[in-house]
C-alpha positions in Angstrom: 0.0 0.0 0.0 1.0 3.8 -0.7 1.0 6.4 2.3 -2.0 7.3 0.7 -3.5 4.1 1.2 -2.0 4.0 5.0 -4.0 7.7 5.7 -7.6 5.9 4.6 -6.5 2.9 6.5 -6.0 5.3 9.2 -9.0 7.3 9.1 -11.1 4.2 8.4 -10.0 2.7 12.0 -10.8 6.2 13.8 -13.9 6.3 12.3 -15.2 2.5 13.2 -13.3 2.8 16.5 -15.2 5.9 17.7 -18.9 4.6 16.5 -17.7 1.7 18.4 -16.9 2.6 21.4 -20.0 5.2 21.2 -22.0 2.3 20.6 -20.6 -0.3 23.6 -20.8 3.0 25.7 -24.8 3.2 25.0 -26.0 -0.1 24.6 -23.5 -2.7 26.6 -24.9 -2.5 30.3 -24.9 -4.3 32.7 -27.9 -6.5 31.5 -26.2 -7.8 29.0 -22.3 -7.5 29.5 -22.1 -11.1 31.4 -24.2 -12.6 28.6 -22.9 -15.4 26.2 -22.1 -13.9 22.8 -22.7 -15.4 19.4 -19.1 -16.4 19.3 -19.3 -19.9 21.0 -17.7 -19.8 24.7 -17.6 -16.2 24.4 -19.1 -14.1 26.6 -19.8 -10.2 25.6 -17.8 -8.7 28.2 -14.7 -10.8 26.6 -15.8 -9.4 23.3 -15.4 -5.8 24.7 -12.3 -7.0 26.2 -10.8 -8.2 22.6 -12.0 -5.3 21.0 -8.8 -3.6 23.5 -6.5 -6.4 23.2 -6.8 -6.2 19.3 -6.4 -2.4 19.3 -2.9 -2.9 21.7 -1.4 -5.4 18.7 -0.5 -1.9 17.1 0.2 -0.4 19.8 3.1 -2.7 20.2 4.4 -2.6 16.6 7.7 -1.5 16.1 9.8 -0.2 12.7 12.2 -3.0 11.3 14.5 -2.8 8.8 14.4 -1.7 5.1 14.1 -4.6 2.7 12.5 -7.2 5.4 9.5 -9.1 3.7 6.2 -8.9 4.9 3.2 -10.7 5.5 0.4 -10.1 3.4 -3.3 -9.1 5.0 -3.9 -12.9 3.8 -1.0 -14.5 5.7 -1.1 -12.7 8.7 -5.5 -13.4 8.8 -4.5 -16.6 7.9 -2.3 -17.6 11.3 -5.8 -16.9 13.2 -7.5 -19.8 13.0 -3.6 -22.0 14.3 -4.1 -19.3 17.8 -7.7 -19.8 18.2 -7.4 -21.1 22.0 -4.7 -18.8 22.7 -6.3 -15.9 21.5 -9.1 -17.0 23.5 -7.5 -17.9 26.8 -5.8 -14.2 26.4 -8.5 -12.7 25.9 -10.5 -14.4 29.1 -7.3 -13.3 31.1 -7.7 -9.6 29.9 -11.2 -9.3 30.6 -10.9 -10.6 34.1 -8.2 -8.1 34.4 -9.8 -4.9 33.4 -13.3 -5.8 35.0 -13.0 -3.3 37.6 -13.0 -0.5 34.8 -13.4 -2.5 31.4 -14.2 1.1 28.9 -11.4 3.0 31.0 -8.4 0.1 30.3 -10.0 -0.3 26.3 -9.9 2.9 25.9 -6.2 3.3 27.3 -5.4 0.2 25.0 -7.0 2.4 22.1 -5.6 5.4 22.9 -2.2 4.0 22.6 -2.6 2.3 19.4 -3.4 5.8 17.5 -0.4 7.3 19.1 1.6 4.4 18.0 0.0 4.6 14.5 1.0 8.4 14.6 4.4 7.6 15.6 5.0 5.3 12.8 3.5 7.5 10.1 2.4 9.1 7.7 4.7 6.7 5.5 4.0 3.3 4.9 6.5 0.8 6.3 7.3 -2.7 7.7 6.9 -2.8 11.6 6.8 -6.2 13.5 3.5 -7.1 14.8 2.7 -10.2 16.8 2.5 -12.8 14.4 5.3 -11.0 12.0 6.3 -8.1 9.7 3.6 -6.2 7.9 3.2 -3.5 6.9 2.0 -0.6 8.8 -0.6 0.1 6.2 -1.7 -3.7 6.5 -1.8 -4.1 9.9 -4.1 -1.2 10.4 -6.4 -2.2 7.8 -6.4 -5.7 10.0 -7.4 -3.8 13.0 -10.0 -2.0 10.5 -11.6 -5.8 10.1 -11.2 -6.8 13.9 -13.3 -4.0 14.9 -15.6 -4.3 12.1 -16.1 -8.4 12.7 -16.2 -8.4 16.5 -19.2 -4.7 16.3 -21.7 -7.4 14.2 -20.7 -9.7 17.0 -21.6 -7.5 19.6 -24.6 -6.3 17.6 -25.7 -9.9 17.1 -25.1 -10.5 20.8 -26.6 -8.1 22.4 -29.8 -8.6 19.7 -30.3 -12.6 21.5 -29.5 -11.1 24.9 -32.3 -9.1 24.9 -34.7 -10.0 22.4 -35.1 -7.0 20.9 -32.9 -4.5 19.0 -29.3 -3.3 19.5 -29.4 0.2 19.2 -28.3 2.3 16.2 -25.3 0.0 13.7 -22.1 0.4 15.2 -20.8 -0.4 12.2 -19.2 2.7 9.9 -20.0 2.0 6.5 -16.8 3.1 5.5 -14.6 0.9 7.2 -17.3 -1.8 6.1 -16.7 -1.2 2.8 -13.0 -1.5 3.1 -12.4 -4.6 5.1 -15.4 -6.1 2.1 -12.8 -4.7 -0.5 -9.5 -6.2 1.6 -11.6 -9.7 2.1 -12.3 -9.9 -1.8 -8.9 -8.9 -2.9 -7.6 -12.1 -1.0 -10.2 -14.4 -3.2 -9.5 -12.5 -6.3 -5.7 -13.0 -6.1 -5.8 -16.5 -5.1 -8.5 -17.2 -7.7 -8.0 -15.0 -10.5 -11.9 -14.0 -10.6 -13.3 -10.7 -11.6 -15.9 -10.1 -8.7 -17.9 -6.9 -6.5 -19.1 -6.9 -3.6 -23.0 -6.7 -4.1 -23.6 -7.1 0.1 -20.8 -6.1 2.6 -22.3 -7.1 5.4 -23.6 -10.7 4.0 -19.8 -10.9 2.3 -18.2 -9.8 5.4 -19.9 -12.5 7.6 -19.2 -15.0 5.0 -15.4 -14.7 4.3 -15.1 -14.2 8.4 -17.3 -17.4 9.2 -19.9 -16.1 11.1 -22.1 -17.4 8.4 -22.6 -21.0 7.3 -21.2 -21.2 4.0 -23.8 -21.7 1.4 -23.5 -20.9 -2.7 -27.3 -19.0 -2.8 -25.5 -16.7 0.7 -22.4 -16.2 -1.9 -24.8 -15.1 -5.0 -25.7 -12.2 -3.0 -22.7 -11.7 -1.4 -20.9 -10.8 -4.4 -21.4 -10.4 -7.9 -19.5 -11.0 -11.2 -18.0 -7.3 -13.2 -19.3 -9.1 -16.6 -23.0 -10.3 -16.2 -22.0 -13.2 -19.2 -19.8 -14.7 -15.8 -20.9 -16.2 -13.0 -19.7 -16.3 -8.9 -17.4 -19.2 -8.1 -18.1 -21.9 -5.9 -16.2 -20.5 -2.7 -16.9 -23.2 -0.6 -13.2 -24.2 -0.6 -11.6 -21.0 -0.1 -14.1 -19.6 2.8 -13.8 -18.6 6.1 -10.6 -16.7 5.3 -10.2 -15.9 9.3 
């Protein structure tokens, strides 16, 4: 990605971070916080929780040298699913940590995550994250998707909790429409297809696995560019988290 690329990246994490945590602020109380999400074993206080602990993986990234490869969006997605239990047992740990004050420690977590992403701007470059060198523009577009993912979780969550609605979407559509675009560029280079997103939100919950995969879900998911082509079967390829 250009610097140019790394400044939407940038401005598409502020803007889904603030709805948010706007929205977690309104509408995660105390009815529902101990509830068990829609993520299995999950419970939505852990969610708010991850939401800090995968803010704090850039706060923690650091420059490395010129010339060191890195991981692209789809390698360093793809070591998710190897950490599952780890990611999970972390984030378990964290939430019984910050209970006391959960908002105040995710919003510290937050907090120094943009100064970090300040610090290593406004040029695109390799810093070493967690699970390896990315870029910096690719790692925030990663955090871009975590956020994105975990607010239809928490949307979803709160929705069985209580049997009613969830309050306004805290999902921006602009950071929607780029982690759609970031999950279809991994299909498209792997595949070679010319596709659109037709659906975010149904594509978004597809290539993440909150979904079931099914080819009708995929149909209006995405769509072919040329209407004399049709969608691939996916069913191979998907989740890609």
């Amino acid at each position: 990605m250009s610097s140019t690329d790394l400044a939407a990246a940038s401005a598409a994490l502020h803007g889904q971070w603030d709805r948010l945590r706007s929205w977690v602020a309104e509408v995660v109380d105390d009815d529902v916080v101990d509830a068990p999400s829609v993520l299995e074993g999950w419970s939505v206080a852990e969610l708010v929780a991850h939401l800090g602990r995968a803010m704090d993986a850039l706060a923690v990234c650091t420059p490395l040298p010129d010339g060191t490869v890195p991981y692209t969006l789809a390698e360093y997605v793809g070591t998710y699913v190897a950490r599952a239990q780890d990611i999970a047992d972390t984030t378990r740990g964290l939430a019984e940590q910050i209970a006391p004050n959960p908002l105040k420690a995710v919003d510290a977590m937050a907090a120094a995550a943009f100064a970090n992403l300040d610090a290593l701007g406004p040029s695109d470059r390799v810093v070493q994250a967690r699970r390896g060198p990315v870029m910096l523009s690719t790692m925030t577009v990663s955090r871009v998707l975590e956020l994105v993912v975990h607010a239809d979780d928490l949307a979803r969550s709160v929705r069985r909790a209580r049997g009613t609605g969830a309050g306004p979407d805290p999902i921006d559509p602009a950071a929607l429409a780029l982690v759609a675009d970031a999950l279809l560029d991994i299909v498209v280079a792997r595949g070679g297809w010319s596709l659109e997103v037709a659906d975010a939100r149904r594509w978004v919950r597809l290539a993440a696995g909150r979904t079931p995969y099914d080819v009708d879900e995929l149909a209006r998911a995405l769509q072919p560019q040329h209407t004399s082509e049709a969608v691939p079967d996916l069913g191979r390829m998907l989740p890609l988290l």
